[in-house]
VMD Tcl script that draws the C-alpha trace (Angstrom):
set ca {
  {30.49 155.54 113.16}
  {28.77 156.33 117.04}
  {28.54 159.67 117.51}
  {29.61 159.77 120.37}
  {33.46 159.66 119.06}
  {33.36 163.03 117.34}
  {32.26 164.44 120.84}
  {34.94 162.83 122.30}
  {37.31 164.58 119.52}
  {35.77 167.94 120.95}
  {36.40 167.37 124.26}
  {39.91 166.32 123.49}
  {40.62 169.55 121.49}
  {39.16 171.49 124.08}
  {41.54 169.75 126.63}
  {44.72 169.40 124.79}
  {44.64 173.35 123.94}
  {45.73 173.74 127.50}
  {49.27 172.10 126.74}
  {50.52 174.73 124.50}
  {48.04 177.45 124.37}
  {49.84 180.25 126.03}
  {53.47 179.39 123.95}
  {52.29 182.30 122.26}
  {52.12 184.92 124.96}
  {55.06 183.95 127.26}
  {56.21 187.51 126.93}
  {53.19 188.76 128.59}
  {52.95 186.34 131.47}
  {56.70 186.70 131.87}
  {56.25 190.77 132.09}
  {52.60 190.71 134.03}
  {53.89 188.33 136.99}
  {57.41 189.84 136.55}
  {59.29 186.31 135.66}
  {61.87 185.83 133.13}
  {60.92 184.51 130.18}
  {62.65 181.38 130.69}
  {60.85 180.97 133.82}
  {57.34 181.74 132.05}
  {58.44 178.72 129.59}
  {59.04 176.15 132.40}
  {55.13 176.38 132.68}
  {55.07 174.58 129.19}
  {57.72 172.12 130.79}
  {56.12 171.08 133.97}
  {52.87 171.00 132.28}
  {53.92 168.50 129.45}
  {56.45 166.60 131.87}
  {53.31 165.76 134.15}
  {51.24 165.22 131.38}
  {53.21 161.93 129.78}
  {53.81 160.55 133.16}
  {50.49 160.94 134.77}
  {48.64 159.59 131.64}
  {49.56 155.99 132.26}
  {49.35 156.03 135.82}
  {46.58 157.60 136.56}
  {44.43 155.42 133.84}
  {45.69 152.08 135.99}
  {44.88 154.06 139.44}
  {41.37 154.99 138.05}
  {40.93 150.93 136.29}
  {37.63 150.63 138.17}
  {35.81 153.85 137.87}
  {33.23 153.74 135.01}
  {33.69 155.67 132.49}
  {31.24 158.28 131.93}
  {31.95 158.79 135.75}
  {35.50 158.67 135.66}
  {35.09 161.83 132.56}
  {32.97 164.03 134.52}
  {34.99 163.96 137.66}
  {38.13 164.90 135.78}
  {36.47 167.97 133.65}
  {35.30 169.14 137.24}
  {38.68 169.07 138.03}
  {39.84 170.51 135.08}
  {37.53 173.03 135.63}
  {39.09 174.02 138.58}
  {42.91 174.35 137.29}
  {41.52 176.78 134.70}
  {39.70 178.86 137.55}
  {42.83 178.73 139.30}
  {45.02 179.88 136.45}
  {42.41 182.71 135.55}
  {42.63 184.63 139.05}
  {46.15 183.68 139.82}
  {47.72 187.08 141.32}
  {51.30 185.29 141.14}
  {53.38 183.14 139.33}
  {53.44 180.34 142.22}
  {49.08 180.14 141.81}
  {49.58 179.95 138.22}
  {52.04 176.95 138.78}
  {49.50 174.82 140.52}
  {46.88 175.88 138.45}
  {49.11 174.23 135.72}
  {49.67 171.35 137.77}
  {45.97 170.70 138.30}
  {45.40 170.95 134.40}
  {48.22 168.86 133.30}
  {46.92 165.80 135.30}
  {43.29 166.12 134.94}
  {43.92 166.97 131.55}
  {46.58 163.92 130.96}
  {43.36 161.62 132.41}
  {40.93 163.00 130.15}
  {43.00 162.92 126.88}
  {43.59 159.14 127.57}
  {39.89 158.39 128.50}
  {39.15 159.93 125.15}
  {41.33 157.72 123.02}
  {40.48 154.41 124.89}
  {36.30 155.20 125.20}
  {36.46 156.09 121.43}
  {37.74 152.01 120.13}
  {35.28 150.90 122.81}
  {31.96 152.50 121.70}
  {32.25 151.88 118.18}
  {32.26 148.65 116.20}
  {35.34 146.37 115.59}
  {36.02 147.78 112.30}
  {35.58 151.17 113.01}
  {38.29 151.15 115.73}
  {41.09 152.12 114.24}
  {39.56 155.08 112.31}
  {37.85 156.04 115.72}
  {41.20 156.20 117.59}
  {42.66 158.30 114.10}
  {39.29 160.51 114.56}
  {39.90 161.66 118.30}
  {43.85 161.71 117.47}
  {43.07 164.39 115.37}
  {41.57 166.29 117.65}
  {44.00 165.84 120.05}
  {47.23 166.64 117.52}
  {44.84 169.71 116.11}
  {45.11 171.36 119.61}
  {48.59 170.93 119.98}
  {49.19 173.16 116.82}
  {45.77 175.43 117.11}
  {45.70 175.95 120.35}
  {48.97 178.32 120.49}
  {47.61 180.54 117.65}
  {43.93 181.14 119.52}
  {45.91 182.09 122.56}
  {47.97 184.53 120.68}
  {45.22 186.18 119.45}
  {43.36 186.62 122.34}
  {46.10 187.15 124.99}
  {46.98 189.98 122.32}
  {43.69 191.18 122.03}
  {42.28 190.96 125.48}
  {45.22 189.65 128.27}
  {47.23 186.32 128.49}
  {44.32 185.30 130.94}
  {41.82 185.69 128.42}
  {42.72 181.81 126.23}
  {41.78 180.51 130.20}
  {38.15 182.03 130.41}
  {37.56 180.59 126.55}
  {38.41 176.79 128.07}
  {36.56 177.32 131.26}
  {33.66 178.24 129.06}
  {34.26 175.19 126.62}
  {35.09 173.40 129.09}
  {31.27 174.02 131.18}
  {29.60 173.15 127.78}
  {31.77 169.91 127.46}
  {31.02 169.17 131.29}
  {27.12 169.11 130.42}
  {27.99 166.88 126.77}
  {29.21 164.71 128.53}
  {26.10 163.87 130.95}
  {23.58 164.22 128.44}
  {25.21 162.80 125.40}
  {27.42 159.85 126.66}
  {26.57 156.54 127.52}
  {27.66 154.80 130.82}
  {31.20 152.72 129.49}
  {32.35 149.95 131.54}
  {35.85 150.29 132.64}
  {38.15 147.67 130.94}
  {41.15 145.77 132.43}
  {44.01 148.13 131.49}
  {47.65 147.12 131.32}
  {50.53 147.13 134.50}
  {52.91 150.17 134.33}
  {55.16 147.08 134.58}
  {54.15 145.47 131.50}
  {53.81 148.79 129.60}
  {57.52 149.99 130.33}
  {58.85 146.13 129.75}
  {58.19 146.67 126.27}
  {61.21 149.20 126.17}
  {63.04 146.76 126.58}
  {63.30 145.73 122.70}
  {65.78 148.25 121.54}
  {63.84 148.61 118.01}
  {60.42 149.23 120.11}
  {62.55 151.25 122.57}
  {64.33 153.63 120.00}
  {61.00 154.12 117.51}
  {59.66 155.72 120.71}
  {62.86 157.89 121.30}
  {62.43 159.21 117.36}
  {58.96 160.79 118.52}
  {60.59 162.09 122.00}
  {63.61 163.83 120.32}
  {61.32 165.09 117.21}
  {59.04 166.84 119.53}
  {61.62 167.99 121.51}
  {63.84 169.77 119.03}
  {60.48 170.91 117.41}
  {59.31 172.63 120.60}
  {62.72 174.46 121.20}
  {62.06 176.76 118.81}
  {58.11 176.69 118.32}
  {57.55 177.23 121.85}
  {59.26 180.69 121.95}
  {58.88 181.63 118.12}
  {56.84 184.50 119.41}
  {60.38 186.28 120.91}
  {62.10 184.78 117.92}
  {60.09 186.02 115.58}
  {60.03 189.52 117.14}
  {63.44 189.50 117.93}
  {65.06 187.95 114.14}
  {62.59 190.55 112.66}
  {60.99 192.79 114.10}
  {57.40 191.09 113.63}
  {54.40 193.43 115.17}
  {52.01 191.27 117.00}
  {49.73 190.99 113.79}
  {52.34 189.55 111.96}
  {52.68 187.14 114.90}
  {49.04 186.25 114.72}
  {49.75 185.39 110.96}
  {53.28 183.42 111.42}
  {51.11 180.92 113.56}
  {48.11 181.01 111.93}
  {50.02 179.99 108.30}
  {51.57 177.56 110.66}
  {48.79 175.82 112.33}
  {47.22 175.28 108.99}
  {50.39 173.94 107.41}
  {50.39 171.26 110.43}
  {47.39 170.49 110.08}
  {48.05 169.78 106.19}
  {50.70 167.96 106.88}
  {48.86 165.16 109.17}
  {46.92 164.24 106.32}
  {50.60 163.92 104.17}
  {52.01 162.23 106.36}
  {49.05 159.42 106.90}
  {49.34 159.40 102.44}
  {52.50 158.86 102.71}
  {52.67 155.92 105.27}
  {50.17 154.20 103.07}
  {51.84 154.73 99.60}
  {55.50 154.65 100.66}
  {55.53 152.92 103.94}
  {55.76 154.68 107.71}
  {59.57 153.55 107.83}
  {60.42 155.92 104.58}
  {57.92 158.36 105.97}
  {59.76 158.45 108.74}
  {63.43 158.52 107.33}
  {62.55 161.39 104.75}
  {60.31 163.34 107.17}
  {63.26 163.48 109.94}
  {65.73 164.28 107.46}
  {64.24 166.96 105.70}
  {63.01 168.40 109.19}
  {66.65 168.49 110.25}
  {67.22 170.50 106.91}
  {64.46 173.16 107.88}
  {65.59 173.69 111.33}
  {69.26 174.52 110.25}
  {67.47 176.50 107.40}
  {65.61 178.82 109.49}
  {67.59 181.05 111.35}
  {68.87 182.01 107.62}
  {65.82 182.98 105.77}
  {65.22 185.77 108.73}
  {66.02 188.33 106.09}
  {62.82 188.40 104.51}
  {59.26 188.01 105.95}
  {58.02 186.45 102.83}
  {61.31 184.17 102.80}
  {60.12 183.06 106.49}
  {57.04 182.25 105.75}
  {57.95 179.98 102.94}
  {60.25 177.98 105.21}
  {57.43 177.91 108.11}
  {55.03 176.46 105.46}
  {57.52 173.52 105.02}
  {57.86 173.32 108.83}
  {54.45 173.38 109.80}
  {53.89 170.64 107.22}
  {57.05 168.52 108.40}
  {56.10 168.64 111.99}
  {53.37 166.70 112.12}
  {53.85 164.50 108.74}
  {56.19 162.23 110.92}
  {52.90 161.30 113.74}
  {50.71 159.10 111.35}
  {53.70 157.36 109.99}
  {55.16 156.41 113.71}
  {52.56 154.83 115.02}
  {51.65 153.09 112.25}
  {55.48 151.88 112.30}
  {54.84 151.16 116.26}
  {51.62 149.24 115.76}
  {53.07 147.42 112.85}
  {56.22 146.48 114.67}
  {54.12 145.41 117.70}
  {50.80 144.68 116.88}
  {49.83 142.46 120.36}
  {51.06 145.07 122.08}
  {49.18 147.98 120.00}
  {47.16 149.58 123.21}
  {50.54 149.64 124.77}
  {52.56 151.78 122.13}
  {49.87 154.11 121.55}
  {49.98 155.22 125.18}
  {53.78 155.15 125.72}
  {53.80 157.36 122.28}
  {52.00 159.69 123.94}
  {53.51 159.90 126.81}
  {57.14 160.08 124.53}
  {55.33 162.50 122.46}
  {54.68 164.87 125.46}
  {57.71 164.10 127.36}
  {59.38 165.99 123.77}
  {57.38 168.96 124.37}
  {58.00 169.35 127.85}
  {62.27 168.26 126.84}
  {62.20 171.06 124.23}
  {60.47 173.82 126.40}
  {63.44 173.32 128.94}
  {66.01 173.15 126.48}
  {64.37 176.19 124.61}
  {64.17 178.44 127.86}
  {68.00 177.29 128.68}
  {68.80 178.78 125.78}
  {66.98 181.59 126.03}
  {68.58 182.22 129.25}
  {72.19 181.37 128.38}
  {72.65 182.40 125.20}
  {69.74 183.94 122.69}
  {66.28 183.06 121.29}
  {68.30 183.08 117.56}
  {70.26 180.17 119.14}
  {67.27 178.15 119.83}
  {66.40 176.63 116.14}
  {70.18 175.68 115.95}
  {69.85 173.42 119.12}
  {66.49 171.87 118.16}
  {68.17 170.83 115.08}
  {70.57 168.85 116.99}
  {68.09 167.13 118.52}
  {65.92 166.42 115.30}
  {69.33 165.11 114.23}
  {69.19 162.66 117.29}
  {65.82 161.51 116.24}
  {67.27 160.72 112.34}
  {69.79 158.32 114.56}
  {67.43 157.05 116.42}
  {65.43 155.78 113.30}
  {68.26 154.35 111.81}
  {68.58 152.02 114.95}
  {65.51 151.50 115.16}
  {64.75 150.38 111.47}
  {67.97 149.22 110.93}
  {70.09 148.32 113.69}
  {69.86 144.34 113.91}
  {70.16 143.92 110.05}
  {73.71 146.18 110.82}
  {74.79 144.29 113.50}
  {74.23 140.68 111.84}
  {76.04 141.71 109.01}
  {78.49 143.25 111.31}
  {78.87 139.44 112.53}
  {79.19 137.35 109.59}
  {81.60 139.86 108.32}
}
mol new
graphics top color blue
foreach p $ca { graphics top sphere $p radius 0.5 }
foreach p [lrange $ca 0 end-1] q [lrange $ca 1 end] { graphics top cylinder $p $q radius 0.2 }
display resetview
């Protein structure tokens, strides 16, 4: 395996951590640029909403660029959105900063997963893709825990200063440890989004959207729900998300055994189903601390057992059109987030953080139906006809 790929799972850890990094302090930005919390939230939103529609594009816009080029350009820029969102005196500044770091960081997170099949040898390709997918799913679910702990410790600006460090030292990886990579013809938007149009293809993407988004409504603002269901000090907080993040990470590697003993579509099914479970489980096992943490065990575990199995289903279902369903699950994946932040904040605003697991278990519900259409749907309907 080139080296080069576990670099390339750095820099995508360092990048993704932007995406969810300050879920955990949204109570401090909301109170130190005077914002609702809602309105703090929507940062998550725009950022992720940006994020899976700018991936695609701006990989065909930058086709021609080489590579290595192509990488250092965006961490510059990258650079600068975390600059930005360090001195921001308001919550407009902080806005474009997230703006800025959402599409440089959408450009960077797809170089990553494309340069990583091209470096390596044929075989390796898959397992280099898996290798920098880690990286990239690890900083989803670590990235909100590290900027718990030091927006608690030190200021919610503090998580920005860590990644404009990292992301200096990943800026001077890159030119002395990569290679020059020769851009490769990449795929029309056209031909990308035509693929939707087979409703199994179409509806195994919409069980990743609606997972992630009924996920996110309540893990984006379990900080408020924790503190406001019981009472958790900021310590405790630090420790909810800590047992969490390592529960997720867990349950990537369950979820990848399970796809290859039992098959991604029962994966799938049973991962959805017992997620829905959890989510309607939650709000009732607020009682007891040590009651809550056994139920956030199981849902750090469920949330991320479902990603292996998907795109193995995807890539199975579709396997000359592989490239293409990775990148649209991404984009589906981050559309969720950015879905379940909104809905989450809505919530929030309307009615009451203890609402929010209730409503992301309607949507985790939606994703269960979505399987079933997906997996099952034309076996349904043709028996539908000949009965």
């Amino acid at each position: 395996m080139n080296k080069q790929v576990y670099f390339l799972t750095i820099v995508a850890f360092v990048v993704g951590m932007v995406e969810l990094i300050i879920g955990g302090i949204l109570d401090l930005i909301a109170a130190d640029l005077d914002v609702s919390l809602g309105k703090a939230g929507f940062l998550i939103t725009i950022f992720s909403l940006i994020f899976a529609i700018g991936s695609p594009i701006l990989l065909i816009l930058t086709a021609a660029i080489e590579r290595k080029r192509l990488m250092l350009l965006s961490l510059a820029v990258f650079l600068v959105g975390n600059i930005i969102t360090v001195f921001s005196p308001v919550y407009a500044v902080v806005f474009i900063g997230r703006i800025i770091l959402a599409l440089s960081g959408a450009l960077l997170i797809i170089l990553c997963l494309t340069i990583a099949p091209s470096i390596v040898h044929p075989k390796y390709r898959g397992r280099a893709i898996g290798i920098v997918s880690m990286g990239v799913s690890a900083s989803i679910v670590l990235g909100l825990p590290i900027g718990l702990f030091l927006g608690n410790a030190f200021g919610w600006r503090a998580p920005f200063v860590l990644i404009t460090f990292l992301t200096i030292l990943s800026t001077v990886g890159v030119f002395i440890l990569m290679d020059r990579v020769e851009p490769r013809p990449s795929h029309p938007l056209k031909m990308q989004l035509a693929t939707l149009k087979n409703r199994k293809v179409f509806f195994g993407q919409m069980i990743t959207f609606l997972f992630l988004a009924g996920h996110t409504t309540l893990y984006a603002y379990l900080t408020p729900f924790a503190k406001m269901t019981m009472d958790a000090s900021g310590t405790w907080v630090s420790i909810i998300y800590m047992i969490f993040g390592i529960a997720a990470v867990c349950g990537g590697g369950v979820g990848g055994y399970l796809s290859d003993t039992i098959g991604p579509k029962r994966t799938i099914m049973l991962s959805t189903i017992l997620f829905t479970v959890v989510m309607v489980t939650i709000p009732n096992m607020t009682f007891s601390l040590p009651a809550f943490l056994i139920i956030l065990t199981i849902w750090g575990m469920l949330s991320w057992t479902i990603a292996p199995a998907t795109q193995s289903y995807l890539i199975g279902m579709s396997p000359e059109t592989s490239d293409i369903q990775q990148s649209l699950n991404n984009s589906a994946l981050h559309l969720g987030i950015a879905f379940g932040s909104f809905i989450g904040g809505l919530v929030i605003e309307q009615a009451s953080v203890e609402q929010n697991a209730t409503v992301g278990s309607l949507l985790v519900m939606l994703a269960v139906g979505s399987a079933v259409i997906s997996m099952y749907g034309k076996e349904k309907t043709a028996y539908q006809k000949r009965g």
